[in-house]
C-alpha positions in Angstrom: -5.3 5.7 6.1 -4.8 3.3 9.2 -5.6 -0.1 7.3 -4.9 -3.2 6.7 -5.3 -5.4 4.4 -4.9 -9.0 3.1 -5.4 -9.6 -0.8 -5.7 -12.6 -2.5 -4.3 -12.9 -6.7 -7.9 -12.7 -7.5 -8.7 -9.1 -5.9 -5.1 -7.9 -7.0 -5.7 -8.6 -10.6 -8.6 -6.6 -10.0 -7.5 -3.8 -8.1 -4.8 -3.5 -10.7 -7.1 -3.4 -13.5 -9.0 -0.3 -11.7 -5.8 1.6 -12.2 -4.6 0.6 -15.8 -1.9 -1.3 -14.6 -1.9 -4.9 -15.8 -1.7 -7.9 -13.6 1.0 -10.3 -15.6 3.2 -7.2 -16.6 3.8 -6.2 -12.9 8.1 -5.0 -13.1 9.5 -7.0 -10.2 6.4 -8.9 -8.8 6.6 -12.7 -8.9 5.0 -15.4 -8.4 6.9 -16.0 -5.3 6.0 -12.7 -3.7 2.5 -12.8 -4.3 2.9 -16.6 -2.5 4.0 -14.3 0.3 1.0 -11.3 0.1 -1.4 -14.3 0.2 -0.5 -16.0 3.6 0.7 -12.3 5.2 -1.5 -10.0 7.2 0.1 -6.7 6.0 -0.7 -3.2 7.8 0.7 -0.1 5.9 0.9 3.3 7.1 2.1 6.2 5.3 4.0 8.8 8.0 2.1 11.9 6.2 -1.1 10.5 6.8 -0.6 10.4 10.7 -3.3 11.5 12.8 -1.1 13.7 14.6 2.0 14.7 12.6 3.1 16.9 15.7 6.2 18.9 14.8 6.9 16.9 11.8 6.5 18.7 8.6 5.4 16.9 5.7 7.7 17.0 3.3 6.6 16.4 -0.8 9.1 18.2 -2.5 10.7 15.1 -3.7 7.8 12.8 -4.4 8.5 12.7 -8.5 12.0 10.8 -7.1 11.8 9.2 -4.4 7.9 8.2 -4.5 5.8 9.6 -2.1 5.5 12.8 0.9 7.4 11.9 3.9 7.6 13.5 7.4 10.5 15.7 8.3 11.9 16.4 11.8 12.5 20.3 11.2 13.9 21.2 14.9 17.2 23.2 14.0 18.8 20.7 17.0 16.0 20.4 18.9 13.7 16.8 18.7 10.5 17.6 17.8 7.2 16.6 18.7 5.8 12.7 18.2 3.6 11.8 15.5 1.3 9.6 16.8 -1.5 7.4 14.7 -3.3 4.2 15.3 -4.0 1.2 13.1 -6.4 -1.3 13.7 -4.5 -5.0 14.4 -7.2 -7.6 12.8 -5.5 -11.1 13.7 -2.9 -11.4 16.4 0.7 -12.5 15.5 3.9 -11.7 15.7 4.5 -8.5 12.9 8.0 -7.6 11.9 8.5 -3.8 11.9 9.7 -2.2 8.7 10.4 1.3 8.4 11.3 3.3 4.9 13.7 5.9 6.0 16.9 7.9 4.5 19.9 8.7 6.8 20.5 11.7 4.9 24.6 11.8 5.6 25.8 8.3 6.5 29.5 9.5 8.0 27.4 11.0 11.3 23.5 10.1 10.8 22.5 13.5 12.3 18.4 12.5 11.6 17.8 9.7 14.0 13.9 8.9 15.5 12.6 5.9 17.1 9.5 4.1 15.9 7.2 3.2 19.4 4.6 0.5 18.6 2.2 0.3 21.8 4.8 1.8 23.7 8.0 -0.1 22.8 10.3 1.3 20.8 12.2 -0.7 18.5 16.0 -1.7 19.4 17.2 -0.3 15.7 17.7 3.6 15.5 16.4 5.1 12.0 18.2 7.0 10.1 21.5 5.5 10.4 22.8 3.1 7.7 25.4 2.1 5.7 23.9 4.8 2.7 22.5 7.7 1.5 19.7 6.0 -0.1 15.9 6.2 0.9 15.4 1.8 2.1 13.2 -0.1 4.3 14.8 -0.8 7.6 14.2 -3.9 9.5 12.8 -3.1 12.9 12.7 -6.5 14.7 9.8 -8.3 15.4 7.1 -8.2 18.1 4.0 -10.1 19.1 0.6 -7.5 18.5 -2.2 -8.5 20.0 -5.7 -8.1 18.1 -7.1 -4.5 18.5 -5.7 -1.5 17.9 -2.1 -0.3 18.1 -0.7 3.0 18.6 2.4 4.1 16.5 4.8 6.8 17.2 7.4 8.9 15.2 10.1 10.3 18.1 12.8 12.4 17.1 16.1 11.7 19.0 18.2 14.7 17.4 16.2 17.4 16.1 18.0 17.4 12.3 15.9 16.7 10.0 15.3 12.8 10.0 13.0 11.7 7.8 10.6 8.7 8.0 8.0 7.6 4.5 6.3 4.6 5.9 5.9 2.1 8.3 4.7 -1.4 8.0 3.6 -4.5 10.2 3.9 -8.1 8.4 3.5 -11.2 8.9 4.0 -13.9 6.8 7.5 -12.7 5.9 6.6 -9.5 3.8 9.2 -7.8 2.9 8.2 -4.1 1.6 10.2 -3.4 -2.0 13.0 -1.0 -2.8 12.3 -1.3 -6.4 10.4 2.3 -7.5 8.1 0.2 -9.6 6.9 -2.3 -7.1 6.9 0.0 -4.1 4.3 1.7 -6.1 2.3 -1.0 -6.9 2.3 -2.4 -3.1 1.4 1.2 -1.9 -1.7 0.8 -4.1 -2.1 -2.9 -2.6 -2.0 -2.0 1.0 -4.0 1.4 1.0 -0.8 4.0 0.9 -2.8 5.7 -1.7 -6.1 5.3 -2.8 -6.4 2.6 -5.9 -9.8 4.4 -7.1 -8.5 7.9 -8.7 -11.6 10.5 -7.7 -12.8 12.2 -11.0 -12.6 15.9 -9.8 -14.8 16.8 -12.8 -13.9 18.6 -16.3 -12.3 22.6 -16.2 -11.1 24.6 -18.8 -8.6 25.0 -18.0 -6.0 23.0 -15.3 -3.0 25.0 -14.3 -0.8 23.0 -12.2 1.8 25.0 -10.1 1.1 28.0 -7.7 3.5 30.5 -8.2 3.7 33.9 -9.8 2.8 32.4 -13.3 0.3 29.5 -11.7 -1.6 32.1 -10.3 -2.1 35.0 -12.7 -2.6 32.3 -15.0 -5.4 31.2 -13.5 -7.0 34.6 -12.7 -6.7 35.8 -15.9 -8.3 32.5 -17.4 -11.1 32.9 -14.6 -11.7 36.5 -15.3 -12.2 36.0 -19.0 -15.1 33.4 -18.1 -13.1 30.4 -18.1 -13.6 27.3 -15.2 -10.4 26.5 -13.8 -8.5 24.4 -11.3 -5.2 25.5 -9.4 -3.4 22.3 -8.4 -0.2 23.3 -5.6 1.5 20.9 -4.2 2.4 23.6 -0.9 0.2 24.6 1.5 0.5 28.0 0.5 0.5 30.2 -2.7 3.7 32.2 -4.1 5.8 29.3 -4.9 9.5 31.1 -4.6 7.7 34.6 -3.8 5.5 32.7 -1.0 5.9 33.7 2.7 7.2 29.6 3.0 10.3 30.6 0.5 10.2 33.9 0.9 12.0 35.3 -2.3 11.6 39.2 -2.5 9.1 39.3 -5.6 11.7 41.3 -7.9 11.5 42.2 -11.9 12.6 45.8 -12.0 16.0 47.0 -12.1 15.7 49.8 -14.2 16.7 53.7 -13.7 14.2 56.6 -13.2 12.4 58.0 -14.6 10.4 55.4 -15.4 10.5 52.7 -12.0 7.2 50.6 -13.9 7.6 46.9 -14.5 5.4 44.5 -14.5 1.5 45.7 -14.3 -1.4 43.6 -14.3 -2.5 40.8 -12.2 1.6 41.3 -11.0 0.3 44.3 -9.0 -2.5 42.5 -7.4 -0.3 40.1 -5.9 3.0 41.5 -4.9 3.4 44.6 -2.9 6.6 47.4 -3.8 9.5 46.1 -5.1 12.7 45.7 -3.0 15.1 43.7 -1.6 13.2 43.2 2.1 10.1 43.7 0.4 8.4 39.9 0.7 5.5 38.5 -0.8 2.3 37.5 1.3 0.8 34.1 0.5 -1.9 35.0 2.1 -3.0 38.1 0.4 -2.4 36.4 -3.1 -4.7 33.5 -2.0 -7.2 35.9 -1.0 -6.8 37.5 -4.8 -6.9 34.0 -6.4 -9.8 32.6 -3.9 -12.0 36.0 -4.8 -12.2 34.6 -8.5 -15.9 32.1 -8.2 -14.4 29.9 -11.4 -11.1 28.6 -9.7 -11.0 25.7 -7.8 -7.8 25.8 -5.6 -6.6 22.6 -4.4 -3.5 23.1 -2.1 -1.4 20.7 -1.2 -2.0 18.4 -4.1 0.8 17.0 -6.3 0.2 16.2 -9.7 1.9 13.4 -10.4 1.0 11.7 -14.2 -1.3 12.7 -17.0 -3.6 10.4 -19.2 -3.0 11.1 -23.0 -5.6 11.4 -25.4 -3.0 10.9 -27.8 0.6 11.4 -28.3 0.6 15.2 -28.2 -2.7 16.1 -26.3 -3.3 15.7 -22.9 -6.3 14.8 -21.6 -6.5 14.9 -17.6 -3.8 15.2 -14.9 -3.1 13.0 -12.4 -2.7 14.1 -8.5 -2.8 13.0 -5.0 -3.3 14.8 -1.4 -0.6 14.7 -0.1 -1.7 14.2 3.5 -4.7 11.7 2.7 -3.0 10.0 -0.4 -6.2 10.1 -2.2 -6.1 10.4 -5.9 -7.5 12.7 -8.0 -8.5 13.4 -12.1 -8.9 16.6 -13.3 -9.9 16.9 -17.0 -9.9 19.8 -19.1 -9.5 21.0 -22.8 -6.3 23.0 -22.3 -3.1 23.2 -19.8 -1.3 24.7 -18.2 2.3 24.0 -16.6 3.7 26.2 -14.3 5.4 23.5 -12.1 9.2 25.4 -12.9 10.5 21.8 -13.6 8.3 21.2 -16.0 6.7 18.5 -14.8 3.1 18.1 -16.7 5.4 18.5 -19.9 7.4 15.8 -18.6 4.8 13.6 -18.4 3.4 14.2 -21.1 6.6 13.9 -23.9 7.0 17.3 -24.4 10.0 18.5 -25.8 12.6 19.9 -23.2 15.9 20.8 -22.8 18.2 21.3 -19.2 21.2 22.8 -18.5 23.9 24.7 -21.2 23.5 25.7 -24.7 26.6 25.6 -26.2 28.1 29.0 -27.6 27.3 28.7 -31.6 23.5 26.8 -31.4 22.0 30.6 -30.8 25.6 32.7 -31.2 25.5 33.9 -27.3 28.5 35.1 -26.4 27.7 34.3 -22.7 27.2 30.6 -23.5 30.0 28.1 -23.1 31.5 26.7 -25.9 30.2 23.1 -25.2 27.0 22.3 -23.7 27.2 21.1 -20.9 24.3 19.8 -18.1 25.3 22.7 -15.3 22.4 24.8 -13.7 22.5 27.6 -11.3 22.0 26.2 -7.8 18.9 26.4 -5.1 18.7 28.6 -1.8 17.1 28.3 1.6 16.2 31.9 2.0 14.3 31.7 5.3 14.9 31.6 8.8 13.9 32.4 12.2 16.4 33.6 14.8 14.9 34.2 18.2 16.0 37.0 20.6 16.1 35.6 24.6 16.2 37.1 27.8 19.6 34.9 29.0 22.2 34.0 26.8 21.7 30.7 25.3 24.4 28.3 23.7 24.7 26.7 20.4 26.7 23.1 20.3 27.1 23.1 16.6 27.3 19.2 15.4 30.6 18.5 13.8 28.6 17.7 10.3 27.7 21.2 9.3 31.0 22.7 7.4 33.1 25.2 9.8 34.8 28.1 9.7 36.0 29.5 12.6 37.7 32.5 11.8 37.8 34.9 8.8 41.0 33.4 7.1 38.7 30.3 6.5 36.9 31.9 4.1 37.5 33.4 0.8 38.3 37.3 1.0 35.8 38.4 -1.7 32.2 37.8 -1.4 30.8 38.1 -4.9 32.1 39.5 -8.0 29.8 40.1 -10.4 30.5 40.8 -14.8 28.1 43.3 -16.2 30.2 42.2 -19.6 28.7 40.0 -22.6 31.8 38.3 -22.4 32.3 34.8 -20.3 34.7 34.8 -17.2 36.9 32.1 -18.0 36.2 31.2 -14.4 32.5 29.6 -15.6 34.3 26.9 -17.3 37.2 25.6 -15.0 37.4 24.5 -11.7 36.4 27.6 -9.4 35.8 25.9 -5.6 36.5 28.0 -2.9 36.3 28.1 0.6 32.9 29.9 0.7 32.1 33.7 1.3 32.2 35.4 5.0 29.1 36.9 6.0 31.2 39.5 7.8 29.2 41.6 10.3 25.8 40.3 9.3 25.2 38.8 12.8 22.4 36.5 11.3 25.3 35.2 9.2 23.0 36.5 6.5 20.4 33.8 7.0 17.5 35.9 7.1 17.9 36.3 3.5 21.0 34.3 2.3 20.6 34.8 -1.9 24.3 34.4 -2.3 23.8 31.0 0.0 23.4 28.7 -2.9 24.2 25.2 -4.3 23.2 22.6 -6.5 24.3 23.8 -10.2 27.2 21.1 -10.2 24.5 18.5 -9.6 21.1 17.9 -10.9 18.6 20.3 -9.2 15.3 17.7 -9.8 17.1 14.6 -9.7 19.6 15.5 -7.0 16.9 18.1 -5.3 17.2 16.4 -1.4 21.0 16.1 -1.4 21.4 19.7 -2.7 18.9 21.0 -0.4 20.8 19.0 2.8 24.1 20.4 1.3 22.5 23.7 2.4 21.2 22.5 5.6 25.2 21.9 6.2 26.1 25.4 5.0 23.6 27.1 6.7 24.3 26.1 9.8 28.2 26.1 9.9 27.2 29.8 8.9 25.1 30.8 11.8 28.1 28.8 14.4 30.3 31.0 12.8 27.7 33.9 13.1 27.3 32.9 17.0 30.9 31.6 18.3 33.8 32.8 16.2 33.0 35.9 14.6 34.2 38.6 16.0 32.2 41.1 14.7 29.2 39.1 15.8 29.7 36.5 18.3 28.7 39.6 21.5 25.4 40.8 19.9 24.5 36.9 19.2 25.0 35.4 22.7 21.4 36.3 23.5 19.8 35.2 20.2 18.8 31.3 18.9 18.4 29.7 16.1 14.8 28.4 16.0 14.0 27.9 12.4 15.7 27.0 8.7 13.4 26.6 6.5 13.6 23.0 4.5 12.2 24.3 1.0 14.4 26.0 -1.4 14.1 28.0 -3.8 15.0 26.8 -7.1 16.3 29.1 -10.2 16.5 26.8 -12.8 16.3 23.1 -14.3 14.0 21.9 -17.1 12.5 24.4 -19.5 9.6 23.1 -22.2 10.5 24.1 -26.0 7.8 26.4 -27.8 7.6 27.4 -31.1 10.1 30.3 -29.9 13.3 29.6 -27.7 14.6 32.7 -26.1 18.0 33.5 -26.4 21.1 36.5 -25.7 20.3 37.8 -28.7 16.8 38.8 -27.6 18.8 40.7 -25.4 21.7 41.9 -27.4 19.7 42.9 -30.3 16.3 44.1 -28.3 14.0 42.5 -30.4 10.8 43.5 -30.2 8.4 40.7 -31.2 5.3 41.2 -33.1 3.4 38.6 -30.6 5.6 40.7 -27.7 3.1 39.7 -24.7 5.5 40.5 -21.6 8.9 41.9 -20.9 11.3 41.7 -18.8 14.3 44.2 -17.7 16.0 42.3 -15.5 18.7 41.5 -17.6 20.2 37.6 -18.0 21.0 37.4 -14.3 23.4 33.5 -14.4 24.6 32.5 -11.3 28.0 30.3 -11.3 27.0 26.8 -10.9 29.3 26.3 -7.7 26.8 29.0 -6.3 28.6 29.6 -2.3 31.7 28.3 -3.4 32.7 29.6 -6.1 36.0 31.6 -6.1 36.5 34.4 -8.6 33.6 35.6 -10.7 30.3 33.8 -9.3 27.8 35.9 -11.8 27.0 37.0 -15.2 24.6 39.9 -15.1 24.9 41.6 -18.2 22.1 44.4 -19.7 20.0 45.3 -15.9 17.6 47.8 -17.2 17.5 46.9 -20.4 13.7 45.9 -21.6 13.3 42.9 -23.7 10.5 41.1 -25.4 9.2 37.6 -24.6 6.9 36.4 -27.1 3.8 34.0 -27.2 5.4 31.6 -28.7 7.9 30.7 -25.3 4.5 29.8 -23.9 3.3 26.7 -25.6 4.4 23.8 -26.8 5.8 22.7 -29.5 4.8 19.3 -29.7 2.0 18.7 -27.3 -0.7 20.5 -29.0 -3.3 21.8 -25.9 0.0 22.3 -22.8 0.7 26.1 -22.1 3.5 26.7 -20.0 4.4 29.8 -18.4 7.3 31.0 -15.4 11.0 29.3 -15.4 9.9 26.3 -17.5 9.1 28.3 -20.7 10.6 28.1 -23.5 14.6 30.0 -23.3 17.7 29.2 -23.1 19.8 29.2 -19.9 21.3 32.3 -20.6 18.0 33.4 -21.6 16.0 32.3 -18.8 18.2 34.4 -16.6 16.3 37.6 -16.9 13.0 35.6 -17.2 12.9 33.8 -13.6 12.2 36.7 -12.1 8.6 36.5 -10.2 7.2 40.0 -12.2 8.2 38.7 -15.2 7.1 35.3 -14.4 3.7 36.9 -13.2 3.5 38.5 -16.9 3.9 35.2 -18.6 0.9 33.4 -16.7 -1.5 36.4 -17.2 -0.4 36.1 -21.3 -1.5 32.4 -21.0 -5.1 32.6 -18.9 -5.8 35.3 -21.1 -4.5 33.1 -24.4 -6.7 30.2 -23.0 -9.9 32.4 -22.9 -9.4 33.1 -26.4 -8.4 29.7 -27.2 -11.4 28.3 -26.0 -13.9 31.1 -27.4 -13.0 30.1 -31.1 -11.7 26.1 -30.6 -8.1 26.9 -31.0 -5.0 25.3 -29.9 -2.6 27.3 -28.1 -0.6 27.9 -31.5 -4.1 28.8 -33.3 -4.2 31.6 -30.8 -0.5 33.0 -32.4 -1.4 32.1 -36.0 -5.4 33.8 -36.0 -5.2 35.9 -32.9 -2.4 37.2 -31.6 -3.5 40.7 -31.8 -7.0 40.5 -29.9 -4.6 38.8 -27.1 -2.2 41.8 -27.0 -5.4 44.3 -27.0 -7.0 42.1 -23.9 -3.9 42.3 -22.0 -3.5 46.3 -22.6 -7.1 46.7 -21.5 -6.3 44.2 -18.8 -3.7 46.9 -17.5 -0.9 45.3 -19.0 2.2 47.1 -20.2 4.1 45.6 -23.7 6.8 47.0 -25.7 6.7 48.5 -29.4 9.1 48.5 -31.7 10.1 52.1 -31.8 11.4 51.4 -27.9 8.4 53.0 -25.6 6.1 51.6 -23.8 1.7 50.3 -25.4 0.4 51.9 -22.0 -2.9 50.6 -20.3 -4.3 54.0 -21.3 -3.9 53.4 -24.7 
C-alpha cells in the first residue's frame, strides 16, 4: 500500500472501533507503546503488495498461522529477481530498518536476501537467526531524507527465503511478535485495509476452489442461485489444478463398466489416468461461463461474523496482493477449504487425525486415537533439457543419498487386507525409497514423495512443506550425480522448477449429521439420501509417508462402490454451513476413498444443487434431508449424475 502513517490514541480508538475490535481490551498493547506510536513516524510495507514482486512468488498458504501472504524466493538455487516498491518518506530522520522474516532451517540458513533502501543494503543478512520462527529482524538504522524511497527484496541464494514485511520507524517502534498485536499494528499502519469492503449479499458463498468448490458453485448457479467463489490461488483446481498438479483420479474399478463420477466432474476433468492432469484453465472457463458466480481468486477468507452461535452470517477475506478486505454475505455456505476453515471459524464441530478401533468397529483403525494424518506432496516440477551439460552443486542441507545402499530396498508395499499392518502403529522410519531409473528422480510426479502425517499438516503446514523441499532435492542430486542408472542421461538436463504448494490429503474434517466410516465400506451400505459414491476404496497412506519402512499403505476394497450420503455434507451444529471435498464429514479411514478429486467433484455438485433447493422453500441444509431429499436425488439424476440403489446397479442419467 506504500504509506505511512502517524496515529494519535484518539484516531486509534477510532480506527479500532471501525473493525469491532475495542480500544482498552487491545492483548499486548500498553500504555507505554502507544507513548511510542504517538512520537514515531512509522512506514509499513507489506512484501506481497510490492509494485514489482519480480521472481518472488507470493506465498498465502500459511496466512491462518503465521498472519499474513509473504514473498517467496522460488529459484531452485538460483537468486531470483528483486522486488522493488517505493514509499513515500513524509519527515526526514533517521528510520531503523525492521524486517519480518523466517530462516526456514537455522543449522545452514539456505534462504538469505538483502533488503536495499535507496540503494544501500543493510549490513544484517535475512534469513539467518538463531530459530525457526517467523520474527522481526533489526536492520540497523539510516538517515532517510523526505521524499520518496525505493525498497528492494534481493535474493542472495535462490532457496526459498522468505520476507512478510518491512518497516521504517522512528521514534523507537519496535514491530510485535505477539500474533494479536501484529494484527492490530498491521491494521494501524495500512498492512491491510481497516475498512472491510461489503462485496454485497449471494446466496450462496462457497469458499475454496477445488473439485468440490467448483461444482459446488456451478451447480448452485445453474439452479438460479447468486454465488461467490472465494480461492485463495490464482488458479482453480485446488490439488487437481495445473499449480499442484494432482492427476484428477476417482475410478479404479474393472470393465466393464470404467464410469465414475458424471456430472459437473466431466465438465472439468479430462480422462482419467495417472499422467492425465487437470487444466485450471479450462475449469475456470467452465465456472466463469456461469453469469451468477462471482469468482474472486486470490482471496483468502480469513474470519466469519456470526449471526448467532450456529449461523453464519458473512465471511471475512482479504486480497492477498492489495490486503484489502472484503464481506461477503449470504443465506447459506459453503466450505470447501479441505481444512475446514469457515467451520473453524465458525465453532463447528470437527474432529482430526485417528479414530480409535471400537468408536465405529473399523478394523483398519488403531486401537487408540491418536492425532496422526497422512502427509502432503509437492507433485510438480520442471526439469529443463540444455544443449551443454550443466552442473548441479547440491547444498549440503537437502538429505543425501549417494548410492543405492542408502536407501531402503523396497519402494512401497501396499495391504489390500482389512486388517492393520502392525507396522502403522510402531516406529517404521526408514532411510527413504530409491527412485531407481526414473532419471527425474520421480519428481515430475513424486506421489510416493510425502511427509507431514507425524506432524500437524495445518499447524506444522511450512515445516512439512520445507521438509519436502529437503527431500526433493537430495532426490534429484541423487537423480543427477550418483545414480547410475541416471546420472549419463541427466548431465544435459537442470532443475528449473519445484513447485512450493503441496498437496494435502488430509487434516480437519467438519461433523455432519452422518460420519462416514469402514463399515460403509465393509457392509456397502447403500444410503436412502445416497447423493455420490465413490470406488476408490479407503486409500491411508502411513503417516511417515517417504520414510516409512515396511508397509506404507492401506488400500483395501479398489473397485468396490460405496455410498456417501447428504448427511456428510452439512453441519451438525452450525445450522446454514455446507461442506463438501476432504473436510466432510468421515472418518480417517473413511475419508481415504473420499479425497479423491471425482468423488470430491460429486460431493460439491450434491451441495449447489442442495442449496437451490434450500433456498427455494427456506430450508436449512438439514431441512433439505428431512422434507426433500428425494427431489435432490431426482435433480442430480437429471443433472447427469450417477447414484447407487440398493439392489447394487447403478440410477443412470437416462433414467
Amino acid at each position: 500500500m506504500n504509506m505511512k502513517h502517524h496515529i494519535s490514541k484518539f484516531r486509534y480508538a477510532k480506527l479500532m472501533a471501525i473493525v469491532g475490535i475495542a480500544f482498552c481490551g487491545l492483548a499486548g498493547c500498553s500504555e507505554t507503546q502507544m507513548q511510542q506510536t504517538d512520537a514515531a513516524d512509522v512506514i509499513w510495507q507489506e512484501a506481497e503488495q510490492f509494485a514489482s514482486t519480480g521472481k518472488w512468488s507470493n506465498d498465502s498458504q500459511h496466512m491462518d498461522i503465521m498472519g499474513s501472504p509473504y514473498l517467496l524466493a522460488t529459484g531452485v538455487g538460483k537468486p531470483v529477481d528483486d522486488a522493488v516498491t517505493t514509499v513515500k518518506v513524509e519527515k526526514k530522520g533517521t528510520y531503523t530498518l525492521w524486517v519480518r522474516c523466517r530462516d526456514w532451517l537455522p543449522s545452514h540458513s539456505p534462504g538469505q536476501f538483502q533488503v536495499i533502501v535507496n540503494g544501500k543494503s543493510s549490513k544484517v543478512p535475512f534469513g539467518k537467526a538463531k530459530s525457526d520462527q517467523w520474527q522481526w529482524i533489526d536492520g540497523g538504522a539510516d538517515q532517510l531524507e523526505e521524499g520518496v524511497a525505493e525498497l528492494r527484496l534481493r535474493d542472495t541464494t535462490g532457496w526459498w527465503g522468505r520476507c512478510d514485511a518491512i518497516v521504517l520507524a522512528t521514534g523507537g517502534f519496535e514491530p510485535s511478535n505477539e500474533k494479536e498485536t501484529l494484527a492490530r499494528q498491521r491494521l494501524m499502519y495500512g498492512g491491510v485495509s481497516y475498512k472491510i469492503k461489503d462485496m454485497g449479499r449471494y446466496d450462496l458463498v462457497v469458499v475454496g476452489g477445488g473439485p468440490a468448490g467448483m461444482a459446488a458453485s456451478i451447480a448452485a448457479a445453474r439452479h438460479g442461485l447468486k454465488v461467490a467463489l472465494i480461492q485463495d490461488r490464482p488458479v482453480l483446481g485446488g490439488n487437481s489444478s495445473s499449480e499442484i498438479q494432482v492427476p484428477p483420479m476417482g475410478y479404479i474399478g474393472n470393465p466393464p463398466d470404467k464410469r465414475n463420477i458424471t456430472g459437473i466432474a466431466e465438465e472439468l476433468f479430462g480422462k482419467q489416468g495417472w499422467t492425465n492432469f487437470a487444466n485450471s484453465e479450462k475449469m475456470e472457463d467452465v465456472a466463469c461461463a456461469e453469469d451468477n458466480i462471482l469468482l474472486r481468486l486470490n482471496t483468502r477468507a480469513v474470519d466469519v461474523e456470526m449471526d448467532s452461535k450456529t449461523r453464519i452470517k458473512a465471511v471475512i477475506a482479504l486480497d492477498v496482493h492489495s490486503g484489502q478486505r472484503m464481506r461477503f454475505s449470504a443465506p447459506l455456505f459453503a466450505d470447501t477449504t479441505g481444512h475446514g476453515w469457515i467451520g473453524f471459524y465458525a465453532g463447528a464441530q470437527w474432529r482430526m487425525g485417528q479414530e480409535a478401533r471400537a468408536e465405529f468397529n473399523e478394523s483398519l483403525a488403531p486401537l487408540e486415537a491418536g492425532n496422526r494424518t497422512m502427509g502432503n506432496t509437492l507433485y510438480k516440477a520442471v526439469i529443463k533439457k540444455c544443449k551443454e551439460p550443466v552442473s548441479f552443486d547440491c547444498p549440503d542441507w537437502a538429505y543425501q543419498w549417494k548410492s543405492g545402499l542408502d536407501f531402503d530396498k523396497v519402494k512401497s508395499i501396499r495391504s489390500r487386507d482389512t486388517i492393520r499392518p502392525e507396522n502403522f502403529d510402531r516406529p517404521a522410519h526408514g532411510k527413504g525409497w530409491d527412485p531407481g531409473n526414473d532419471p527425474d528422480g520421480s519428481l515430475t510426479y513424486s506421489f510416493w514423495v510425502e511427509y507431514g502425517g507425524i506432524e500437524n499438516t495445518i499447524q506444522d503446514a511450512e515445516h512439512i512443506r520445507d521438509e519436502l523441499f529437503r527431500i526433493n532435492i537430495g532426490l534429484w542430486n541423487y537423480a543427477k550425480n550418483h545414480n547410475p542408472a541416471t546420472k549419463d542421461k541427466n548431465q544435459k538436463r537442470q532443475l528449473v522448477w519445484l513447485n512450493y504448494v503441496p498437496g494435502v490429503r488430509e487434516s480437519r474434517r467438519l461433523v455432519g449429521d452422518y460420519i462416514l466410516s469402514q463399515q460403509d465400506y465393509d457392509k456397502q451400505i447403500v444410503h436412502d439420501d445416497t447423493i455420490a459414491f465413490t470406488d476408490w476404496g479407503p486409500d491411508c497412506h502411513h503417516p511417515e509417508g517417504f520414510w516409512t519402512k515396511g508397509v506404507d499403505c492401506i488400500h483395501a476394497y479398489p473397485g468396490r462402490r460405496t455410498s456417501i450420503p447428504y448427511r456428510t455434507l452439512y453441519s451438525k451444529n452450525i445450522e446454514n454451513l455446507f461442506m463438501a471435498g476432504r473436510c466432510h464429514s468421515a472418518t480417517h479411514i473413511a475419508l481415504g476413498g473420499t479425497r479423491v478429486m471425482r468423488p470430491c467433484a460429486g460431493m460439491g455438485q450434491a451441495v449447489g444443487t442442495a442449496a437451490a433447493i434450500a433456498m427455494k422453500y427456506k430450508e436449512t441444509p438439514r431441512g433439505v434431508y428431512e422434507n426433500h431429499i428425494k427431489q435432490l436425488q431426482d435433480t442430480l439424476i437429471k443433472d447427469g449424475c450417477r447414484l447407487m440403489k440398493k439392489n447394487g446397479q447403478m440410477r443412470e442419467p437416462s433414467e
